[in-house]
N, C-alpha and C positions, 0 to 999 in steps of 0.2 A: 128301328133306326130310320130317321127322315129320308126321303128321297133328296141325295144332293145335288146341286146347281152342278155343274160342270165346269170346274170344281171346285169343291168348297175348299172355301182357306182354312189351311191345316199349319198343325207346329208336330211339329216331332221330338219326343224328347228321347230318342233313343239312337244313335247313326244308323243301327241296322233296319230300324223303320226311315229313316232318314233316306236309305240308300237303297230299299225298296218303293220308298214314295216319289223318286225321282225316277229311278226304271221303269214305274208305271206311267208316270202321268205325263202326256206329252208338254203341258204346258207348264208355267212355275206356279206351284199353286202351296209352295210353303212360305209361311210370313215369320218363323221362329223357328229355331231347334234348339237339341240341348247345347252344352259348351263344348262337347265333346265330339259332336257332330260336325266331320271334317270332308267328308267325300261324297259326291262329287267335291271338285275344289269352290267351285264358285257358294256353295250353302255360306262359306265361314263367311260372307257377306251379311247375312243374316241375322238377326239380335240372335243372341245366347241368353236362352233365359233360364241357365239353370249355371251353378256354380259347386265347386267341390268342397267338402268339409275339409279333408285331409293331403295332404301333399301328393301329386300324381306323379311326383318327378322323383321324389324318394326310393331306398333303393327295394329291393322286395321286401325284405326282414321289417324294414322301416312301416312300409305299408301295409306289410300282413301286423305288425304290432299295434298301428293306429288305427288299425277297422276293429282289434279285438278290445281295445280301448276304447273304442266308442259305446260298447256295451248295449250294442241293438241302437243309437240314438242315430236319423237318418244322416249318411255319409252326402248327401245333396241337398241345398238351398235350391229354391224356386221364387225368382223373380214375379212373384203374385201381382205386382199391379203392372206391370211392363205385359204380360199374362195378358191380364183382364183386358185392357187396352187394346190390344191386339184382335180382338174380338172373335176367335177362331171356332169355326163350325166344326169343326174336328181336330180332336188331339189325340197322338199317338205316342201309346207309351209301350211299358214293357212289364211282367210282375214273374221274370225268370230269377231274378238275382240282385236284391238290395244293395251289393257292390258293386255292380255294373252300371247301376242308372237310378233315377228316382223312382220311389217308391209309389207302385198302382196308388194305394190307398189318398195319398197325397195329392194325387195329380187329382182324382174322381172328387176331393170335396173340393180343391180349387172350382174343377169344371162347373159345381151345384149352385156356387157362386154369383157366376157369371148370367148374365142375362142378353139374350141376344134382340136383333130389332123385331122379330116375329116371335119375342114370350119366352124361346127356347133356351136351353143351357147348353153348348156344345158335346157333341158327340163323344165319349173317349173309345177310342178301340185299342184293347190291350192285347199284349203278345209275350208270349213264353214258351215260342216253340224249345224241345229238346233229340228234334230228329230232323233228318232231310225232308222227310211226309210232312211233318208240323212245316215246315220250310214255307213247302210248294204250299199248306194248306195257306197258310199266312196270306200267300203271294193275291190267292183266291181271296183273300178278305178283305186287303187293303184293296185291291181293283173294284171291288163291289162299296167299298166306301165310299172311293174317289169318284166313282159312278165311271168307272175306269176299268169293267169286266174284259175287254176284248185285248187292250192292251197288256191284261192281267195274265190273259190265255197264253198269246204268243209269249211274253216274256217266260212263262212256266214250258211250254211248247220248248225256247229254246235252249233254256236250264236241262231238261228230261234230256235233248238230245247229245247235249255236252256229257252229261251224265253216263250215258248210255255209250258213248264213242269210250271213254275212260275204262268204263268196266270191260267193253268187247277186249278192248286190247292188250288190258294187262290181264287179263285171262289167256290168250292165245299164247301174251308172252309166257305165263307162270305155263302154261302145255309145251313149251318147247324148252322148260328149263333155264330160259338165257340168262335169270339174276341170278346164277349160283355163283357168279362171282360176291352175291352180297347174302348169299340162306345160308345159314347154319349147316356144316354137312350133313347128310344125308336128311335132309328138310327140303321139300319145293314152295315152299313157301316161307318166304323173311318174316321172322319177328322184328317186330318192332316200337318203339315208346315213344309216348308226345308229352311231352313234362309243360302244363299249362301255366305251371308257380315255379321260382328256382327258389326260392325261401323264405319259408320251408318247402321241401319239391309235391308239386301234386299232378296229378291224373288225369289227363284228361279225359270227360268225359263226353254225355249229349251225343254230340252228331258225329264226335273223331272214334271212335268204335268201328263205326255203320262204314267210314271214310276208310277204316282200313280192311275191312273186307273188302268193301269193294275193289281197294286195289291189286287185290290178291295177295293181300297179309296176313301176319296175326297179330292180335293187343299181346306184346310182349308182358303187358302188366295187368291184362286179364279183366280192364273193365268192363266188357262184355256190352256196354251201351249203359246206362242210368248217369247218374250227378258224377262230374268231375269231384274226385278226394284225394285228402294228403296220404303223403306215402311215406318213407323213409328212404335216402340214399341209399342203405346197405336193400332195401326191393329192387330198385334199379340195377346194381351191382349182381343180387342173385338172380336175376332175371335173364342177365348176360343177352340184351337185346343185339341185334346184327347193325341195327341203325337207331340213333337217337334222334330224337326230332325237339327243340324247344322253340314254344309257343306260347312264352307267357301272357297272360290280357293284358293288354292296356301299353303293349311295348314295342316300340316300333324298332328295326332290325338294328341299327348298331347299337339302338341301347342294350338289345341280346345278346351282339355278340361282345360288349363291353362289359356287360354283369358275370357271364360265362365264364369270365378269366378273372373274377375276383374272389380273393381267399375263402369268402365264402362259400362259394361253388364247385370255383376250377378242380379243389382236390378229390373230386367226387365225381366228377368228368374222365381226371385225364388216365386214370387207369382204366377204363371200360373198353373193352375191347372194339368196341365202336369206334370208339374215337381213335384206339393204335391203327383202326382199318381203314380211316377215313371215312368214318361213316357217321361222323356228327355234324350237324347242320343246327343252325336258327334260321327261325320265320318271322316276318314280322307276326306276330299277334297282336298288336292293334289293327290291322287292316284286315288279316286273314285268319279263319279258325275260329275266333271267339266273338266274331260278327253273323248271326242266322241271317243274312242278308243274300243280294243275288251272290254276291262275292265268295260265299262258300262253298263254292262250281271252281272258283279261280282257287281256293285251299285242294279242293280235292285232285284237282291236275296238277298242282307242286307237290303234294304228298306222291301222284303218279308216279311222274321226274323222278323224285330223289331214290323211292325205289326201281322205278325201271329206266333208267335215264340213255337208256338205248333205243328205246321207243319213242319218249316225249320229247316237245322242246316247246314250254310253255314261257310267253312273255312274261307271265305274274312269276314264274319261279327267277326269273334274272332281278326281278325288280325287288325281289320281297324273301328270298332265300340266299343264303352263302354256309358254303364248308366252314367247318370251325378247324383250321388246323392244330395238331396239337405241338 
């Protein structure tokens, strides 16, 4: 990879490279993102050079039947000559998940395309982390991109100690017992589920596993850490979790707690002992969870909260979490 200027002008066609290329680089050095790329607030200033095949607003069933309908054919358009134009020494993309964002493949023959004023084709750096470690390593990558290492460090510096503050103390808490108002009896530690689709329901996986050990959990649904998969209501039901978490991608909080209560769902909810305990909640998951960004520091201290909410009191949980009453 070239040595870049400081810094070179980059597009992002991912938010969570979006919202790691803005925690790094102290100056504005993005000239595109994708459509979907909303945070910071000021990016959506930004052309959008990418657009969706399929309804984002649709309701889950809607969405999960128009991705299977697509039958593999890409879910995102790429504005190629608005692209070209733009002239961008680096573009960031992502090759974890073809419904999340555009496709690596895609973006690398647009970039082969292009030709820059010194001969060159722009840079593409892709990303598919599926752990907090892939996280931090990312964080190291994009900072060596941006020609951006120091600011890479501290930003990762103060991710690790956010990280670190969380686990110390729901560890001390889970030693003194105090969530037994929310574990299972004779359990010192809550199970509990993060449902990342409500329909059809699925698992989440990746980095919400890792997320609930460390807050002194257990994966009520036994992901264990690998790919988020679908499940069935009646899993959820025998799993009999202490607290339910839903997180689906692409959804920001009252459309969760809007979907939550529709015929489709709600009947699947509201018998779960969770939810007679008060222990069902929505997150946004467009913002939080299903973003690998610095943001999933600000997921894993709402996931603290809502288990130990004697301990925490995190800004991101007032902003981005609510009870689901039944």
């Amino acid at each position: 990879m070239k040595k870049p200027a400081k810094y070179p002008k980059t597009i992002s066609l991912l938010p969570a490279g979006t919202e790691l290329i803005t925690a790094i680089a102290t100056d504005n050095c993005l000239v595109g993102r994708s459509h979907e790329c909303d945070w910071p607030p000021e990016v959506k200033n930004l052309p959008a050079l990418t657009s969706a095949a399929i309804d984002p607003l649709a309701s889950s069933s809607a969405i999960d039947q128009q991705v299977k309908a697509s039958q593999g054919a890409p879910l995102f358009t790429v504005e190629e000559s608005l692209l070209t134009s733009l002239a961008p020494d680096l573009i960031v993309t992502q090759a974890a998940c073809d419904v999340c964002a555009v496709d690596a493949k895609q973006v690398i023959a647009i970039a082969d395309t292009i030709r820059l004023a010194d001969g060159t084709s722009p840079d593409v750096l892709t990303l598919s982390p599926e752990s907090l470690g892939d996280l931090f390593s990312d964080i190291v990558r994009v900072g060596e991109a941006l020609g951006a290492t120091e600011q890479a460090k501290h930003l990762l510096d103060v991710l690790k100690k956010r990280c670190k503050n969380v686990v110390t103390q729901c560890h001390a808490s889970s030693d003194h017992h105090s969530h037994q108002n929310i574990a299972r009896p004779n359990s010192a530690r809550p199970h509990i589920a993060l449902i990342e689709w409500l329909d059809p329901p699925m698992s989440a996986g990746n980095w919400v596993p890792e997320m609930i050990q460390m807050v002194g959990a257990t994966d009520a649904l036994g992901a264990d850490g690998g790919k988020s998969h679908w499940i069935d209501w009646a899993d959820v039901a025998a799993a009999d979790p202490d607290v339910v978490i839903l997180i689906p991608c692409g959804f920001e909080l009252q459309r969760v707690l809007t979907e939550a209560k529709t015929p489709a769902v709600w009947p699947h909810l509201k018998d779960l002992r969770a939810t007679r305990e008060g222990n069902l909640f929505a997150v946004d998951g467009h913002h939080l969870f299903n973003r690998p960004g610095p943001r999933l520091i600000d997921s894993l201290e709402v996931l603290a909260e809502i288990v130990h909410p004697e301990v925490f009191q995190f800004k991101a949980t007032t902003q981005f979490a609510k009870r689901i009453e039944s």
